[in-house]
Every structure is written in structure tokens, then in C-alpha cells.
ZAMARGU-4260 file (C-alpha; in steps of 0.2 Angstrom, whole numbers, plus 5000, padded with zeros to 4 digits):
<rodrens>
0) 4884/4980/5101 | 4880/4986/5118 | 4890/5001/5126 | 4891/4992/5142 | 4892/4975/5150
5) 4880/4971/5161 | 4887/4963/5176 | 4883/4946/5184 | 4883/4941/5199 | 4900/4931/5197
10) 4910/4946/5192 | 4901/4955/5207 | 4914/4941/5218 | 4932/4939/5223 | 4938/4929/5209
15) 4925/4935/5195 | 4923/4916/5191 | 4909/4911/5179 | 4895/4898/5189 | 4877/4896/5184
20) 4871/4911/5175 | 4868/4920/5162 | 4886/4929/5155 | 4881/4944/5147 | 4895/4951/5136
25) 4894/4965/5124 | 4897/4952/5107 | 4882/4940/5114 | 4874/4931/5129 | 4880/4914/5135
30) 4873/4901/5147 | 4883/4889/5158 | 4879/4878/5173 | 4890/4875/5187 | 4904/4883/5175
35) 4902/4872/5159 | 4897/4882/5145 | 4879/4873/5135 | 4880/4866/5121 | 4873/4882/5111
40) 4885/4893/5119 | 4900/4880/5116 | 4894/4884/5098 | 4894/4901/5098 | 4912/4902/5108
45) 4916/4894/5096 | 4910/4901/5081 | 4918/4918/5088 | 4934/4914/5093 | 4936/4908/5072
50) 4929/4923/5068 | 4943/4935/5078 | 4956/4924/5073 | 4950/4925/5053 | 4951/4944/5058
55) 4969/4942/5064 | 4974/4932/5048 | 4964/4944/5037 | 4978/4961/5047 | 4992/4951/5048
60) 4992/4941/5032 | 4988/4956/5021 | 5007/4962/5015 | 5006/4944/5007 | 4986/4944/4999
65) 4990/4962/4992 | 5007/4954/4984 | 5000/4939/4977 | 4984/4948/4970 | 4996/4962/4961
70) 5004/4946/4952 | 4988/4940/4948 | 4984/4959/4940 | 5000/4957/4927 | 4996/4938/4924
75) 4977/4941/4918 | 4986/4956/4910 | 4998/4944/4901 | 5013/4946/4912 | 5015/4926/4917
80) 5035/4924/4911 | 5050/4928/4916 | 5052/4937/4901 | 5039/4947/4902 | 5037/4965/4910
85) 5025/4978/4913 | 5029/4996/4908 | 5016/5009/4909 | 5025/5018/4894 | 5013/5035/4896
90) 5013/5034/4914 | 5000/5025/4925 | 4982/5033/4926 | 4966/5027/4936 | 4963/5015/4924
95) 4975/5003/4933 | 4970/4997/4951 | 4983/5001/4961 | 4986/5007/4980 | 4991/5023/4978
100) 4999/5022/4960 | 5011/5040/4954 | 5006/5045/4939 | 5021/5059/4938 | 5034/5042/4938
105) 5037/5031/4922 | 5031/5013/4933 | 5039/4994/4926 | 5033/4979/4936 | 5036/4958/4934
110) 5038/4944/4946 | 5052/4932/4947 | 5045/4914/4949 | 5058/4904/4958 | 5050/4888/4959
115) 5049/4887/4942 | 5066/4897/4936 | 5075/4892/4950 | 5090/4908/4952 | 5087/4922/4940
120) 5096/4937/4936 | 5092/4955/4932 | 5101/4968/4922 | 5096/4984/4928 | 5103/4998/4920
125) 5108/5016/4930 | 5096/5030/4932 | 5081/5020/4937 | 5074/5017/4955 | 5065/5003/4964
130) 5070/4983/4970 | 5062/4967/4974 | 5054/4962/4989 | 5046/4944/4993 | 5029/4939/4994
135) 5024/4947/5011 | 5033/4962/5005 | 5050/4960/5014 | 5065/4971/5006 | 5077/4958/4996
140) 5088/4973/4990 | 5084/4991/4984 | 5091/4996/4968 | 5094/5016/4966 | 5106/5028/4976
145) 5100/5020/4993 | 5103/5001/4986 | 5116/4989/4982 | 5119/4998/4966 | 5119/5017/4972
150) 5113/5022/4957 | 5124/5014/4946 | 5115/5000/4939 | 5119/4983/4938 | 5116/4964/4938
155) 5106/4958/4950 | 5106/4938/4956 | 5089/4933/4967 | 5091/4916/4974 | 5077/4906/4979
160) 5074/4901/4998 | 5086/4887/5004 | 5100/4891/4990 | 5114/4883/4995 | 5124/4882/4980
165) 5141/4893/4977 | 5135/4911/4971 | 5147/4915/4956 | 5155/4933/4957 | 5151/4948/4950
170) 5131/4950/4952 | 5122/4959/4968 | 5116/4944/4976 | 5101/4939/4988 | 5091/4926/4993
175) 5074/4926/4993 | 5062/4920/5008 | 5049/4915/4996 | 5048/4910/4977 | 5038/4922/4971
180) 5047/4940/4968 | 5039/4957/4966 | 5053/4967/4953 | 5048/4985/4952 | 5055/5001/4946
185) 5052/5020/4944 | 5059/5031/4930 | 5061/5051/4933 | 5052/5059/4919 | 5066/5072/4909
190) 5058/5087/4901 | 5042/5082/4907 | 5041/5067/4896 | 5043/5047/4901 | 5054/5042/4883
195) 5068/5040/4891 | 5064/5029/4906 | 5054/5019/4895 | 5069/5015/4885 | 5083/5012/4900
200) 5067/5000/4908 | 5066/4994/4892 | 5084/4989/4891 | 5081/4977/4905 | 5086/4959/4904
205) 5079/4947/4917 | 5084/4928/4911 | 5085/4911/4924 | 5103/4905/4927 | 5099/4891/4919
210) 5095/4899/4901 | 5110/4912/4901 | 5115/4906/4885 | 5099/4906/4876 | 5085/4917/4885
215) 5070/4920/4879 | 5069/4938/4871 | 5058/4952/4882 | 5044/4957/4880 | 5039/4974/4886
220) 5018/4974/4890 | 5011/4993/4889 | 5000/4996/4904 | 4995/5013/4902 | 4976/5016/4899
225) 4973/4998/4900 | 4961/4991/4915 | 4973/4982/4924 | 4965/4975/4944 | 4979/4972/4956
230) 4968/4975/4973 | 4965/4961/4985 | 4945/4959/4989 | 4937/4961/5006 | 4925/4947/5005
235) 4926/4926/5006 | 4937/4925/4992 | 4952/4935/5001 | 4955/4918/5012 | 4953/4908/4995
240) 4968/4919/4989 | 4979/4916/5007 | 4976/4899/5005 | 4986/4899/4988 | 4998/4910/4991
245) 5002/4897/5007 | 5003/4881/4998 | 5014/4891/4985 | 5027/4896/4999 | 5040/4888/5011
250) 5029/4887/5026 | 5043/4896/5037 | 5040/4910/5030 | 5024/4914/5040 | 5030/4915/5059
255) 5026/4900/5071 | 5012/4910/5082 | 5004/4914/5064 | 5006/4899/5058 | 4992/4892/5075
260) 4981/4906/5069 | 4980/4902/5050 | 4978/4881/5057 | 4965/4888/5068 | 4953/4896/5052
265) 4958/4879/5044 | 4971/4887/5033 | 4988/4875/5034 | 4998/4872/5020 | 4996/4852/5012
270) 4982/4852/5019 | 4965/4855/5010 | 4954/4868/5015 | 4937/4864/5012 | 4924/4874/5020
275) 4907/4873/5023 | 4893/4885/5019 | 4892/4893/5038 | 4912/4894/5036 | 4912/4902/5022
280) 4899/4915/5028 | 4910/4917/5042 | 4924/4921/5035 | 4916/4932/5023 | 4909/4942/5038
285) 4928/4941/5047 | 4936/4949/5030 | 4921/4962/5028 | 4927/4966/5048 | 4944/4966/5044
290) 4940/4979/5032 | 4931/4988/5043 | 4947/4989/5056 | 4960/4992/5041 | 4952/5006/5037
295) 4949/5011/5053 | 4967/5011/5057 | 4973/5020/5042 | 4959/5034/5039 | 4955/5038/5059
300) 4972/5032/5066 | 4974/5038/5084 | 4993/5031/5084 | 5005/5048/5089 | 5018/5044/5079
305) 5008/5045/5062 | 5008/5064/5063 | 5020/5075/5054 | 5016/5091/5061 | 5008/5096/5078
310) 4997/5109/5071 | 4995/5102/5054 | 4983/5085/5046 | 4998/5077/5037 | 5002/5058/5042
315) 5017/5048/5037 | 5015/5034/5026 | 5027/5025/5036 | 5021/5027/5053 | 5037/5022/5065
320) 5051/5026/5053 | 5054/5006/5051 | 5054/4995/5035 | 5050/4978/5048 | 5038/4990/5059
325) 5047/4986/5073 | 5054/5004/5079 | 5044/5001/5096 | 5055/4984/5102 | 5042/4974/5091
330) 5034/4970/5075 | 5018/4982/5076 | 5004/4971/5064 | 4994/4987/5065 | 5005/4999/5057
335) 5009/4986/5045 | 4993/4981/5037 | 4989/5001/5038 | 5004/5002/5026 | 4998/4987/5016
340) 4980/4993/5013 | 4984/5010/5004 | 5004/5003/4999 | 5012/4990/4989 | 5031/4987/4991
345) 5038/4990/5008 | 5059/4996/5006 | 5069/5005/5019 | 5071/5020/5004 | 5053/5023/5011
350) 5058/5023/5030 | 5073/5033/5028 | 5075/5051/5030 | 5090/5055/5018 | 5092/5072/5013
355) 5093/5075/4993 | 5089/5053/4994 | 5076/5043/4996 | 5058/5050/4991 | 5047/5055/5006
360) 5028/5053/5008 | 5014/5064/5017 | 4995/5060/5016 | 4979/5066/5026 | 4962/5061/5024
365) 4955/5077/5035 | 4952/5095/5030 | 4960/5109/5042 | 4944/5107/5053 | 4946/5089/5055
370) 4932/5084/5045 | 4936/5070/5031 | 4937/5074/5014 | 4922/5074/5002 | 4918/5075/4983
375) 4905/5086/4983 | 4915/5101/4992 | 4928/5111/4987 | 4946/5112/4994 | 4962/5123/4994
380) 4979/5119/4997 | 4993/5130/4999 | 5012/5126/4995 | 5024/5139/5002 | 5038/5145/4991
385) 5055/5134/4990 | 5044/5116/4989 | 5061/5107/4997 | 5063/5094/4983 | 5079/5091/4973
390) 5069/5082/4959 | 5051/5083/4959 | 5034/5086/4970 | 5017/5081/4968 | 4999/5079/4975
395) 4991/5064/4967 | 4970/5062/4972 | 4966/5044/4976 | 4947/5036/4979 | 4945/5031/4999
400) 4935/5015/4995 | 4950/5009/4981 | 4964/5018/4987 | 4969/5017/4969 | 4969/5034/4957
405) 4952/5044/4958 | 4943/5041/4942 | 4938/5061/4936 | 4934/5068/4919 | 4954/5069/4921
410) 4966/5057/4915 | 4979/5062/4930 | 4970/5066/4944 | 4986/5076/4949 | 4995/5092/4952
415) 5012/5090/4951 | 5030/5101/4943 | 5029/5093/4930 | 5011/5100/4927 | 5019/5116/4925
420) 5005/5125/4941 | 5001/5145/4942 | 5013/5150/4954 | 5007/5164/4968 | 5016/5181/4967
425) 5025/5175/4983 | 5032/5158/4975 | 5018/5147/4985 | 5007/5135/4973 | 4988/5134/4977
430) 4980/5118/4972 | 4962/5117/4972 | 4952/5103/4973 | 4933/5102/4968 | 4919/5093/4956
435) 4916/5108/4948 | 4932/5118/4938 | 4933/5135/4939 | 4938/5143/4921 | 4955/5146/4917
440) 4966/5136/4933 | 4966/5118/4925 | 4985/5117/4929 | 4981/5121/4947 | 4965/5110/4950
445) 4960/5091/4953 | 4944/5086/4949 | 4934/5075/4965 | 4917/5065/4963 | 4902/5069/4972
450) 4896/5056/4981 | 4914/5050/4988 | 4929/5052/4998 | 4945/5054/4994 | 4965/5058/4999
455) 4980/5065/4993 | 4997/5058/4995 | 5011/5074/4994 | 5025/5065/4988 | 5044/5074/4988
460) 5056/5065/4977 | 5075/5070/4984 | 5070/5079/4998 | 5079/5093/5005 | 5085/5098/5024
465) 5072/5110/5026 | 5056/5096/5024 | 5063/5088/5039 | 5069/5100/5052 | 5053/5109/5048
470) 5056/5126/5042 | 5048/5122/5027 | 5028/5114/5028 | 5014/5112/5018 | 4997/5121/5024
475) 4982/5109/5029 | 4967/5109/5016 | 4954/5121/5017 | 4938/5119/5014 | 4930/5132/5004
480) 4909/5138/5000 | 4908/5139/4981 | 4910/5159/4979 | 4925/5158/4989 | 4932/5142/4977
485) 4929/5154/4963 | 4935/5171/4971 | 4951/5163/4976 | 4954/5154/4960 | 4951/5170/4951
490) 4967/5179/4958 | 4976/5166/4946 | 4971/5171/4931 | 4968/5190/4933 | 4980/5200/4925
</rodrens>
């Protein structure tokens, strides 16, 4: 790619208007006469306003790829009824492949199918946290203190799209915009250990209308330790997956000017998409772009509103305070597929600033210089005294390339309150971050890998006033020479 575009001779007139010449542009060289493009460069206009389309449908379409490619994770896993749910009993670890998984939260995770069930109901009991969101990841209802239950439990009724049947009493009742329905939930751990929101998540009923009398009995799928893939690709095989999750869903769902974009990679719903070799290359180069720009937007953002603090690295993880994205006047595909490439399961719990409420998220990729993270150097973080939390704090480490749990010689690759850290004679926590441990601060260290990057995500469950009015604030991470990794980590276990 050049730096600059040459000028021709047209764009040296009034009008700029295109003539006989040669059209020099920074994505290739084109030849028309007396305005008309050739027939090579009608090809290759061609061949590249697909390929920025397939880059658009690969941003905008993502919430729904990520969503459907989760499902696919729990079906090859055995989760394919609506009977069936997904608990990681001893918490998750990086065995599973998930965007940015807790491993400090008991995690229980199903779909609802209702093509196939048609309107299902879900008995939740009180004490856990989470909802259900469609298949492009729009909130259907929250379930917690911020959702229709607030806190209290109850029986849920989802309704597929075009419901227009009398919704009998008693049940918190949505419909749905799509038949496929992410169920999630998050169990606080009590005394440091997950039994107990193992067993409310396991006194969970989820059964269709239709078979309230005779269910099928659950049946609770363990998920810890196992290798479980819920992460979209970035190659061909990323459009293959659009193309089902389309035909699978009412085509309204996907908005009209989205709609002209998918048509235009070939990608319309009951109709069969058949491409050939060259279009398949092309859209396996358009998805390895898409990449490229997703990642671009998330890891070397330049979007204001994504920092925390003026003189600090932290980003939100909701950049704009909005579940829809549209805090500027309108829907911002940028911050959403940000969200979607390192998230799963938008709700407005996560957009909300409610003291002693909803969880809150920070993340960076940059140490205190600016320089991004790397597994072959070593880090430290400070925590000042007073961690405003109500519940629980953690730092979780997560692999740049997977955005799912780094995989260490740990089997948490976290530091968390429940880990029970060194604390400093001040009250602050140091949390040191490094391929190598220094002996004697395993509570206060996350192991990295040489060789690749990698981010935390600071996570404060029931946050208090002093997170967001600021008089409380994390330090930035430091990088540190290895004598100085060792000198500082020595204070912590010297007497």
C-alpha cells in the first residue's frame, strides 16, 4: 500500500472527473477511456468493492458469528437439548475457549431453541446472576438485582419472534427477536468455594410450554477442565457460519442496509450460497482483514471515550456506557464488534454504573510507558488499599491472539480475593506478572508465556462510590528488569 496517491491529471481539474488515464489509488491502478472503466479494471472494482463489503459483514455481523459459534462449543460438548446445561462445577479454566472467561465466578451456560421448542420456560432460582440475550447478542431480560427478578429468582417465559398468543400470568415474560437464546448465569463463590452455586444452578428447570407436564429431566454437563472451543474463526469458514446462523433466523432481524451488504457477498437467506474458488479466496482474505481491523480497534483504539483515567492505561470494556452502542445519536459498529471480539453477552448490567450493583470491567493492553504487554518481560501492578468492591475483585490474564484464558503452568491464570494475595504494610496488593516465579509470592503472581501477548481484565463485582468518582484507582503496570522483579517480590516474603 502506497503512503500517497499520486495525482492525475483529472484530479488536477475543476471537477476531479475521471477521463482517459491511468487512475492511480493507493489499493491498485486502473485504466479507463473517455470515462469507462476497461474490462480488467471493471474486474478489479469489482473484485474490491466485495472484498470491503465482506469486511463490513465480517465487523458488523460478529455479535451473531461469536453467538452462534458459542452454541456450536456446548453442542460438540453434548449440550444440544433443552434439557441440557453446561456448569463448570470447578470454575472455568483455559482449557475452555472463551473471550475472556472468569475463573473467580461459578459459570452455567445453554441455549433455548425456539424453532424447535417453540415458548420455554426457566426456573431460576435467587442468589445467581446472568440473563438471555438473542442471537446477535441483544439483552431479552437480565436476571440478578439489575433484572426483572432483582435478585429474587423466578420463572422466566421467552417467547419466540412473532408470539402472538395470550402470555398466561405469573412468569417474567419476553419475546425473543431470534429463535436461538443464549441462557447464562454466574454464581458468587461462598468461602472461597463454587458448591453452593453449583447446586442453586443446579436446581434450575428449563422445560418448553408444551411438555410442562412431563419434561424431560436436566442434565447438568461439567465443563471444567474439559476442552471446550466456543471462538469464531478468522478465516473462509467465518462466512460459511453467517450463512447459517441467516437461514436459521427471521430475516428481520438483520437491519435493511445490512441486509444490501450481506446480498452483496452473496449471503441472503433461501437462497443458496455457492461460491467459487476466487470467492472463496476472497472472502478468506476479507475475514483475515476483518481481523486485522477488529483487533486494531480493540488493542490500539484511539476512540476518547474508551479511557478511564487521564493519566492511566485502563480502557472500559464498554466503550460509550450503552448496551445498543448508540450513546453518540447512533449505533457505533465499531464499538460493537470491539466488544464482540474479546466479549460474549452484551446486557445493560455491563453498561450501567450502579454503586454496590452491577459488576464493572477495566482492561489494558499497554504497560505504564505505553508499550504492549509481552510474555517474556516481567510486570507489577499495584492495588491501593480499600479495593472498592462490595463482593469481589480480580485480575484475570488472557492470551491476545485467543482472547480466551492464557494457558500457564497455572491452572487459573489469576489473582483475585479469593486467592487470598500478600497484602503490603499499607493495605495495597502487588500483583506481579512474569514467565519466571520468584520463590515464595505464588498468591501474588500470574505466570505469562514468552513468545506472546497478553491482557488483564480488572474486574470489580458490586462496586462501590469511590471506583467511579475516582478517589479510588488502580496503578498502570510496570515493567520491570528481572533483579528489580525479584528485589520487589522479595519485600513480600521478608519477615
Amino acid at each position: 500500500m502506497k503512503n500517497q496517491v499520486p495525482k492525475t491529471s483529472a484530479q488536477n481539474g475543476t471537477h476531479g472527473w475521471i477521463g482517459t488515464e491511468t487512475v492511480e489509488t493507493r489499493f491498485g491502478t486502473f485504466e479507463f477511456n473517455g470515462g469507462y472503466p476497461t474490462a480488467d479494471s471493471t474486474h478489479s472494482l469489482g473484485e474490491l468493492l466485495v472484498f470491503n463489503r465482506a469486511i463490513e459483514v465480517y465487523l458488523s455481523q460478529m455479535p451473531g458469528v461469536s453467538t452462534f459459534h458459542v452454541r456450536k462449543g456446548l453442542s460438540d460438548f453434548g449440550a444440544r437439548g433443552y434439557n441440557q446445561f453446561v456448569i463448570w462445577e470447578t470454575l472455568m479454566d483455559a482449557e475452555t475457549l472463551l473471550v475472556t472467561g472468569n475463573s473467580e465466578l461459578v459459570y452455567g451456560l445453554s441455549f433455548l431453541d425456539l424453532k424447535r421448542d417453540g415458548p420455554t420456560v426457566v426456573d431460576v432460582p435467587a442468589g445467581l446472576l446472568g440473563g438471555f440475550c438473542d442471537m446477535w447478542q441483544e439483552q431479552i431480560m437480565d436476571i440478578g438485582p439489575t433484572g426483572s427478578d432483582k435478585g429474587a429468582g423466578g420463572t422466566f417465559l421467552i417467547l419466540p419472534p412473532h408470539f402472538e398468543g395470550i402470555v398466561p400470568p405469573g412468569y417474567y415474560s419476553a419475546k425473543s427477536r431470534t429463535f436461538g437464546v443464549c441462557f447464562a448465569v454466574r454464581g458468587y463463590l461462598v468461602d472461597g468455594k463454587p458448591d453452593k452455586a453449583v447446586a442453586l444452578m443446579k436446581a434450575i428447570r428449563i422445560y418448553p410450554v408444551a411438555k410442562k407436564t412431563a419434561p424431560l429431566a436436566m442434565a447438568f454437563l461439567n465443563g471444567s477442565g474439559r476442552q471446550i472451543d466456543t471462538i469464531f474463526p478468522d478465516n473462509y469458514q467465518y462466512f460459511e457460519s453467517l450463512v447459517q446462523l441467516i437461514e436459521q433466523e427471521p430475516a428481520e432481524v438483520v437491519p435493511s442496509h445490512e441486509r444490501f451488504f450481506l446480498a452483496s457477498i452473496g449471503i441472503e437467506k433461501g437462497t443458496s450460497f455457492r461460491p467459487d474458488a476466487s470467492r472463496k479466496r476472497l472472502l478468506a482474505d476479507a475475514a483475515w482483514m476483518g481481523s486485522a481491523m477488529a483487533r486494531r480497534n480493540g488493542f490500539a483504539s484511539n476512540d476518547p471515550e474508551r479511557i478511564v483515567y487521564p493519566d492511566r492505561r485502563w480502557e472500559s470494556s464498554v466503550v460509550g456506557a450503552s448496551p445498543n452502542w448508540d450513546s453518540q445519536g447512533y449505533v457505533n459498529s465499531d464499538r460493537r464488534a470491539t466488544f464482540a471480539y474479546s466479549t460474549v453477552g452484551m446486557s445493560a448490567a455491563m453498561a450501567l454504573k450502579v454503586i454496590g450493583g452491577s459488576p464493572h470491567y477495566f482492561l489494558t493492553m499497554r504497560d505504564a510507558s505505553g508499550t504492549y504487554l509481552d510474555g517474556s518481560q516481567s510486570y507489577r501492578l499495584n492495588l491501593p488499599a480499600r479495593i472498592p468492591v462490595k463482593n469481589f475483585w480480580s485480575v484475570v490474564v488472557y492470551d491476545a491472539e485467543s482472547r480466551s484464558m492464557l494457558r500457564t503452568g497455572q491452572k487459573f491464570p489469576s489473582v483475585s480475593q479469593y486467592t487470598n494475595p500478600t497484602t503490603n504494610a499499607d493495605g495495597s496488593v502487588d500483583i506481579y506478572f512474569g514467565p519466571r516465579l520468584p520463590q515464595g509470592i505464588q498468591n501474588n503472581w500470574i505466570q505469562t508465556v514468552e513468545g506472546r501477548g497478553w491482557f488483564p481484565l480488572l474486574r470489580f463485582y458490586s462496586p462501590l462510590q469511590s471506583l467511579f468518582d475516582h478517589t479510588w484507582k488502580p496503578g498502570d503496570i510496570e515493567a520491570l528488569s528481572e533483579p528489580q522483579f525479584f528485589e520487589k517480590s522479595a519485600r513480600l516474603i521478608t519477615p
